[in-house]
C-alpha positions as CSV (number, residue, x, y, z in Angstrom):
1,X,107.8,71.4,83.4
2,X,110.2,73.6,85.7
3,X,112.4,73.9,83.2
4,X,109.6,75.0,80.1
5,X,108.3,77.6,82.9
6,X,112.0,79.0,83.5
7,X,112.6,79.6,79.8
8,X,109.4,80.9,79.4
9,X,110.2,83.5,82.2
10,X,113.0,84.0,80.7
11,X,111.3,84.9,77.7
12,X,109.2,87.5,78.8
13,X,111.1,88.9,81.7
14,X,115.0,89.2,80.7
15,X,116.9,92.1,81.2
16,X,117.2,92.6,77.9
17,X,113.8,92.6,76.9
18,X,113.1,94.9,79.5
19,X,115.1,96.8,77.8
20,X,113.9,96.9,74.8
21,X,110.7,97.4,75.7
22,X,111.7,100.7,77.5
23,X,113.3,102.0,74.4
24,X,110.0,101.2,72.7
25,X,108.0,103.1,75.3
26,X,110.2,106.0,74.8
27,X,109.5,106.0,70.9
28,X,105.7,105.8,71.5
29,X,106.0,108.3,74.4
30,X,107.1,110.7,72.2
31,X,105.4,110.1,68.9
32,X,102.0,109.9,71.1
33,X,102.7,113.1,72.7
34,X,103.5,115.2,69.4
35,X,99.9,113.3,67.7
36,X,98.0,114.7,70.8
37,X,99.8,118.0,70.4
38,X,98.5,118.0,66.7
39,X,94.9,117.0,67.6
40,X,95.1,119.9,69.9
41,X,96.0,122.2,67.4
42,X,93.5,121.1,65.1
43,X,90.8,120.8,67.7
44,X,91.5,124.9,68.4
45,X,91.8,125.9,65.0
46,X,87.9,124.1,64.5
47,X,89.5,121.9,61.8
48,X,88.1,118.0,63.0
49,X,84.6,117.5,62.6
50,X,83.7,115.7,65.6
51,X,81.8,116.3,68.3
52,X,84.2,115.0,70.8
53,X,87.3,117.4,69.3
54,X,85.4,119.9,72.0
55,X,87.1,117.6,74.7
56,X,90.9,117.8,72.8
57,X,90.9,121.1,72.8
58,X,93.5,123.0,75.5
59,X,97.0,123.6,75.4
60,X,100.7,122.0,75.2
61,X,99.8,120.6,78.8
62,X,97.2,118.5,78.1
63,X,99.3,116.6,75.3
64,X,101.5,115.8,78.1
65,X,99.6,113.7,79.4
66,X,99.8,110.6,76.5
67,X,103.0,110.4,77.1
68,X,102.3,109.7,80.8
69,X,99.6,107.2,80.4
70,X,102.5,105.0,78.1
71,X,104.8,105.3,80.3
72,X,102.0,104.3,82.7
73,X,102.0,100.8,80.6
74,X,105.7,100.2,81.0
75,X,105.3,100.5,85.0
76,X,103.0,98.0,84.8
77,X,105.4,95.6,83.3
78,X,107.7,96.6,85.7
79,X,105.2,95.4,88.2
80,X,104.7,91.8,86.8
81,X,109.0,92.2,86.1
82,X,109.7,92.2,89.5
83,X,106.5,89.5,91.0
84,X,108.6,86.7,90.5
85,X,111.6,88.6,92.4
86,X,110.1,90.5,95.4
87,X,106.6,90.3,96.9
88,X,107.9,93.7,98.7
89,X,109.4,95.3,95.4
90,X,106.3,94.5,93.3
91,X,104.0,96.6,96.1
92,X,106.6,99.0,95.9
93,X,105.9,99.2,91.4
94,X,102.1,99.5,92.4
95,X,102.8,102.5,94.3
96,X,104.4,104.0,92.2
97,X,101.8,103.5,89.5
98,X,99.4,104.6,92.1
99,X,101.1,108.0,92.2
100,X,102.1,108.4,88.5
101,X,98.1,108.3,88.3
102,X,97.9,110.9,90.4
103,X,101.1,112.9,88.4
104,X,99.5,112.5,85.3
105,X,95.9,114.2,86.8
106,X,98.2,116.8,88.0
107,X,99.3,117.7,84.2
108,X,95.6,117.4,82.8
109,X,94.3,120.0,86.1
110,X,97.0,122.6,85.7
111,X,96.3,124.1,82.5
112,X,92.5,124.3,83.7
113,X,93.2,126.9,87.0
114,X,91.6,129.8,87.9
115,X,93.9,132.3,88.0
116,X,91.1,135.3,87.9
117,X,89.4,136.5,90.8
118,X,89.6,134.5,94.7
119,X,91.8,131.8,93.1
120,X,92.9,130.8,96.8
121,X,89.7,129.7,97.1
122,X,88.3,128.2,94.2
123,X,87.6,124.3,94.5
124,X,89.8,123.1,91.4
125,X,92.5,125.0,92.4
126,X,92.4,123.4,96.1
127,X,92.1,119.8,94.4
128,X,94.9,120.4,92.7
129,X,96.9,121.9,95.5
130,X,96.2,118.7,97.0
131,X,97.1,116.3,94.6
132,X,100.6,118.2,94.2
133,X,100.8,117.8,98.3
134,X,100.2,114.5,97.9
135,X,102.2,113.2,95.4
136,X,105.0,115.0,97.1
137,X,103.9,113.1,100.4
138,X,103.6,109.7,98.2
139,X,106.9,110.0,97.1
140,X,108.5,110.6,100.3
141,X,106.4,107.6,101.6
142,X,108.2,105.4,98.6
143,X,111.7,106.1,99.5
144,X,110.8,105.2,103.0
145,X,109.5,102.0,101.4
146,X,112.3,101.3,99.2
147,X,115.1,102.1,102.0
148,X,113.1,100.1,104.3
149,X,113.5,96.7,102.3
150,X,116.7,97.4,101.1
151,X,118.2,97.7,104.2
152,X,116.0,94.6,105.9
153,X,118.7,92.0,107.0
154,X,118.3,89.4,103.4
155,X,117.4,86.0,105.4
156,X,115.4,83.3,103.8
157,X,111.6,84.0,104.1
158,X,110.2,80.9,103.4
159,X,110.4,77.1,103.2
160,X,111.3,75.5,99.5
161,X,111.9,79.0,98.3
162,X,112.7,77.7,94.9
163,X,109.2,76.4,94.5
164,X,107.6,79.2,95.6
165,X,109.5,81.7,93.3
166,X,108.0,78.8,90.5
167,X,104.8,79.9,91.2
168,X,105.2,83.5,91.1
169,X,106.7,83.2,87.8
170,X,103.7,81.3,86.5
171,X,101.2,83.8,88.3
172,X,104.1,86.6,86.4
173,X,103.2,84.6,83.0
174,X,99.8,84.0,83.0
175,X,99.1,88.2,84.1
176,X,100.6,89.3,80.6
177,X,97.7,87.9,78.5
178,X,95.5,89.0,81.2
179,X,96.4,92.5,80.9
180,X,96.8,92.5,77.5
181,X,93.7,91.2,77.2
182,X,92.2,93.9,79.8
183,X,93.8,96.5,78.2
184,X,92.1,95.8,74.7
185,X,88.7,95.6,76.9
186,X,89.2,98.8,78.2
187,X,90.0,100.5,74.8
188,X,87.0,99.0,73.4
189,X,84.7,100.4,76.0
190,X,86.1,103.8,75.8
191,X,86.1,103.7,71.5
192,X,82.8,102.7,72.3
193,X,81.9,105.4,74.8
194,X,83.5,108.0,72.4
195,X,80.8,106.5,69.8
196,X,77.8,106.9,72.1
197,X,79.3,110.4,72.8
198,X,79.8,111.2,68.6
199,X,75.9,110.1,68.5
200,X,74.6,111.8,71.3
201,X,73.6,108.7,73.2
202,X,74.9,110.1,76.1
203,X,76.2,113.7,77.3
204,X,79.5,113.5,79.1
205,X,82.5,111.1,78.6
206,X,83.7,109.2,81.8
207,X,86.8,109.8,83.5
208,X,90.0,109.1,81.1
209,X,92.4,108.9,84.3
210,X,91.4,106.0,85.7
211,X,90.2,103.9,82.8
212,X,92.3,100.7,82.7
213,X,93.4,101.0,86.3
214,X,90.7,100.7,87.7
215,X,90.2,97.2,86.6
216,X,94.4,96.6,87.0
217,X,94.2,97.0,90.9
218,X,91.4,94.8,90.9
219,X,92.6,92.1,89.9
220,X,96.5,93.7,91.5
221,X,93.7,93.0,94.8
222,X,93.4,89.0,93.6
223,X,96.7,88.5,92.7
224,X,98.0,89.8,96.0
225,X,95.1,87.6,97.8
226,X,96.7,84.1,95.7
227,X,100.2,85.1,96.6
228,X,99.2,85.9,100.5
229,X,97.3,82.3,100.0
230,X,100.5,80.2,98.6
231,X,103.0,81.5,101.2
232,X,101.1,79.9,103.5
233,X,102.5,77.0,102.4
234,X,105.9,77.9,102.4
235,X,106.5,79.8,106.3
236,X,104.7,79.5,109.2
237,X,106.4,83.6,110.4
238,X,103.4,85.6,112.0
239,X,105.3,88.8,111.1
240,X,105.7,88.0,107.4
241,X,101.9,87.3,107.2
242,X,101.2,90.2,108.8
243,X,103.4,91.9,106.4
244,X,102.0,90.4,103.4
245,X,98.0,91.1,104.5
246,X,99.5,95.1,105.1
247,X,100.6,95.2,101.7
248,X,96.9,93.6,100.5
249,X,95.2,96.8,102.4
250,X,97.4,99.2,100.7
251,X,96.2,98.1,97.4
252,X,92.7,97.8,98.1
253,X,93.1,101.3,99.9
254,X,94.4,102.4,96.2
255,X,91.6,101.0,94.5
256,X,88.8,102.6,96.5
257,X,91.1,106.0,95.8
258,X,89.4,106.1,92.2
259,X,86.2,106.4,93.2
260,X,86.3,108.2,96.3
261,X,85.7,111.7,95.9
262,X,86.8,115.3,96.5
263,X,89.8,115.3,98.6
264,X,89.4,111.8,99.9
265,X,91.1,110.0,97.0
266,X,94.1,111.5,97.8
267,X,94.0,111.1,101.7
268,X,93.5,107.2,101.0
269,X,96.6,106.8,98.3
270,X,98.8,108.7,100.7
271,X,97.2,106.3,103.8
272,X,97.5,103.6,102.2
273,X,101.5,103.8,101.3
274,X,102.0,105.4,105.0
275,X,100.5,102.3,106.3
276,X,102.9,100.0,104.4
277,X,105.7,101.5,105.1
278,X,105.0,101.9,108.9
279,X,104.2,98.4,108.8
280,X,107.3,97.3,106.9
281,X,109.3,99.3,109.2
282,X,107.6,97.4,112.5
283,X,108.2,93.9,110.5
284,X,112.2,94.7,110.3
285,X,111.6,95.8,114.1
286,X,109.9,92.4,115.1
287,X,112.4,90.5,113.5
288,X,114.9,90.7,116.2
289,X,112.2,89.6,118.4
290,X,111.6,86.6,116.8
291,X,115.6,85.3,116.8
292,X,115.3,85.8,120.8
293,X,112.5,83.2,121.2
């Protein structure tokens, strides 16, 4: 059974396929962001008889941002690449997602200023101001992160380590169909929505940035939960639990960023990598307390 689980890992998650799959992304990038930039042109020039071509139309920005929701797709394997490896580095792939979301708003919003007029003052233009200060500010916050656990002192976290990594490697596994699945759920709603729209059903089209990820850190919330359960089992370290439950805020901090409003989704993706960080920082701090007792 250990073995079939192995392989199967294997499978899914060499380097190799990884690999691949990022030349793949690259192709797709590319060929999705020159089919926007044709709809676009289209849309302008009044040549696709649809209601919703009103919503393609803009300029070489917006196509940018295809490109940026496929890549999108291949941090999220990323993510479930590195479960089985890391608990730390896989928090570290959701906040990054968490503030490619926020890039990719950032290329949608900037062709849309107001350039005309008080512009300093104008409410889309401080939004974005504040999404470019904050992905600046998220970024920092994930080289903290990332130089944080890198340098950690590599010691043994837990008891039977080799089963534990087992079960993050079936939890790894069983999250690709789950995703696959959520991500052909949330395409069908939004085909459907864009149906409704086409009819006149309804008026307005939801929010594009967040479809699919907002159902991804839900269930990013329950797999954190089920890993925070199972290392239970495996160490008995206050700090590490306290570490681990940190990294559960964070991306239930993340989640309520999509449907806070005005400037407050930003303040709670930039809090929410802040207070992992701080908190990984006072883990490798505690350490040294724990070897004197």
């Amino acid at each position: 059974m250990n073995k079939a689980i192995n392989n199967a890992h294997q499978l899914m998650f060499s380097a190799h396929v990884k690999h691949v799959l990022e030349k793949i992304t690259v192709y797709i990038a590319l060929f999705g962001f020159l089919t926007n930039l044709l709809l676009i042109v289209l849309a302008n020039n009044g040549l696709l008889p649809f209601a919703v071509a009103e919503n393609l139309k803009g300029t070489v920005i917006h196509a940018i941002y295809t490109p940026f929701s496929i890549i999108l797709f291949y941090e999220v394997y990323l993510f479930v690449y590195h479960l089985s490896d890391s608990f730390s580095l896989s928090i570290g792939k959701q906040f990054e997602i968490a503030s490619l979301i926020v890039l990719r708003r950032i290329f949608k919003d900037i062709s849309e200023m107001e350039l005309a007029g008080a512009w300093w003052s104008d409410s889309h233009n401080l939004k974005l101001g504040s999404d470019m200060l904050g992905v600046i500010l998220m970024f920092l916050l994930i080289l903290a992160f990332y130089q944080f656990n890198k340098n950690r002192e590599k010691e043994p976290s837990y008891t039977n380590i080799e089963q534990f990594i087992l079960l993050k490697k079936v939890i790894a596994l069983l999250l690709i169909p789950v995703l696959i699945g959520l991500s052909l759920y949330s395409l069908g709603g939004w085909l459907l929505e864009v149906t409704s729209y086409e009819k006149g059903h309804i008026t307005t089209l939801s929010e594009v940035n967040y479809i699919f990820y907002d159902d991804f850190f839900t269930v990013l919330i329950i797999v954190d939960i089920v890993l925070l359960i199972i290392s239970f089992i495996h160490t008995d370290r206050f700090s590490l639990v306290i570490r681990n439950s940190a990294f559960i805020i964070s991306t239930i901090l993340i989640r309520l960023s999509f449907t806070a409003e005005n400037y407050m989704g930003i303040f709670l993706s930039v809090t929410a990598i802040a207070f992992s960080v701080l908190m990984l920082y006072i883990f490798m701090r505690y350490k040294d307390v724990e070897r004197l007792r």
